[in-house]
C-alpha positions as CSV (number, residue, x, y, z in Angstrom):
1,X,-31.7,-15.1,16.0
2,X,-35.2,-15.2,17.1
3,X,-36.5,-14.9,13.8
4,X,-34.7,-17.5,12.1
5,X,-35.8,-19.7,14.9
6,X,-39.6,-18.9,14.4
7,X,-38.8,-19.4,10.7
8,X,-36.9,-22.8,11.2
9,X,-40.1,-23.6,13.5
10,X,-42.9,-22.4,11.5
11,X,-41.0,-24.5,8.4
12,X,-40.6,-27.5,10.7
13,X,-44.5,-27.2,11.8
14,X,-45.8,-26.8,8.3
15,X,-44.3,-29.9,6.8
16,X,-45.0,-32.1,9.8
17,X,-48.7,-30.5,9.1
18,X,-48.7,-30.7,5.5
19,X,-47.5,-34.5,6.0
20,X,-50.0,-35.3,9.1
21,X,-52.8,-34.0,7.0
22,X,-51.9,-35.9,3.7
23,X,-51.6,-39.0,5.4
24,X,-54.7,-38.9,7.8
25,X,-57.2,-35.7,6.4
26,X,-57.9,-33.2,8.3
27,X,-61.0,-34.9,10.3
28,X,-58.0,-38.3,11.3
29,X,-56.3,-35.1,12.8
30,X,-59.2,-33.8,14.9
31,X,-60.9,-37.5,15.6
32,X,-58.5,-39.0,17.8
33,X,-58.9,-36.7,20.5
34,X,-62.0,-37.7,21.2
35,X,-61.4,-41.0,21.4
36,X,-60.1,-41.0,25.5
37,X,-59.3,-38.9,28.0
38,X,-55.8,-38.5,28.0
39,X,-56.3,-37.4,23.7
40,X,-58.8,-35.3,25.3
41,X,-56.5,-33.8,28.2
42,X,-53.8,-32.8,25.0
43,X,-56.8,-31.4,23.2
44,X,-58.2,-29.2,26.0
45,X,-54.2,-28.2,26.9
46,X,-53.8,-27.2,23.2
47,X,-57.3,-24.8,23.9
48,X,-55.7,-23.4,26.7
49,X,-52.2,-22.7,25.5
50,X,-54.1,-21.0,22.6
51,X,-56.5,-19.0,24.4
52,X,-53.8,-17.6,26.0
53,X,-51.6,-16.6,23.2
54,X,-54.9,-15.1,21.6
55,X,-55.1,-12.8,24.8
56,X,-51.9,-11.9,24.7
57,X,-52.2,-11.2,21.0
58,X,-55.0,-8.9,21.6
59,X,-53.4,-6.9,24.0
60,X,-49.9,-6.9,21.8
61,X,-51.8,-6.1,19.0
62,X,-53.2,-3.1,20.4
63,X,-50.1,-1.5,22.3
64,X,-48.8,-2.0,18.9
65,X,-51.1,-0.5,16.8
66,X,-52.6,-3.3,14.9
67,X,-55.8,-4.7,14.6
68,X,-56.1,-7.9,16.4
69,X,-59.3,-9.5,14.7
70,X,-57.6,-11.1,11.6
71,X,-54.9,-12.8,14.2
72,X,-57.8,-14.1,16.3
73,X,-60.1,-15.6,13.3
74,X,-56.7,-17.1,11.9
75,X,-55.5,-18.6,15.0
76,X,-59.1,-19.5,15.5
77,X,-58.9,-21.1,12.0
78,X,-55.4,-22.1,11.4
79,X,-54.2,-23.1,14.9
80,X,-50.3,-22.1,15.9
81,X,-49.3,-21.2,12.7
82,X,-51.2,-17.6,13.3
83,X,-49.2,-17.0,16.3
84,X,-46.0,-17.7,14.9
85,X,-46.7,-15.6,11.9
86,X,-48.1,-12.5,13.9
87,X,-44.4,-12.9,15.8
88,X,-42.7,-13.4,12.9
89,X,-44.2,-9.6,11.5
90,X,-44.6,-8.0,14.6
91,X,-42.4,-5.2,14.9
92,X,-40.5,-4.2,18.1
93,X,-42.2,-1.6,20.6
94,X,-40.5,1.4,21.1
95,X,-38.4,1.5,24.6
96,X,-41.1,3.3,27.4
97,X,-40.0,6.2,28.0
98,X,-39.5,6.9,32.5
C-alpha cells in the first residue's frame, strides 16, 4: 500500500511539475517567491521541510547501507522527487535484534 501511494504521488507531482514548468519555465517557478513575504515564508518552509528529510536520509542511508551523497545532490537538484524516489527503493531494515 505504501508504495503504490508514493507511486500515485510521485506520478501526481511529476505532471503537476511537468505542467507548472511548461507553462511558466523553470525561473516563473522560482521568481515568485521572492516577490513578498508570505511567497517567501512557503519558500523558506519548503527549505526546512527539506533539510530535514535530507538529514533523515543521511542517517537512513547509512543504517542501511547506502551511500547518501547522490540522494543529497539530487534532492539538492531535483527538490522532493529525490525523497520520494530514495523511499520508493529503499529496502526495509531488518527487525533489531533485543
Amino acid at each position: 500500500m505504501q508504495r503504490t501511494l508514493l507511486t500515485i504521488t510521485l506520478v501526481l507531482f511529476g505532471a503537476l511539475s511537468a505542467a507548472a514548468l511548461w507553462q511558466h519555465g523553470y525561473w516563473g517557478i522560482v521568481a515568485p517567491h521572492f516577490r513578498s513575504l508570505g511567497a517567501g515564508q512557503v519558500l523558506a518552509d519548503l527549505v526546512i521541510a527539506l533539510t530535514l528529510v535530507m538529514v533523515w536520509m543521511w542517517h537512513d542511508a547509512k543504517a542501511c547501507g547506502r551511500n547518501p551523497w547522490p540522494w543529497i545532490v539530487a534532492t539538492l537538484a531535483f527538490g522532493s522527487f529525490s525523497p520520494l524516489i530514495y523511499l520508493l527503493t529503499r529496502k526495509p531494515l531488518p527487525p533489531a535484534s533485543s
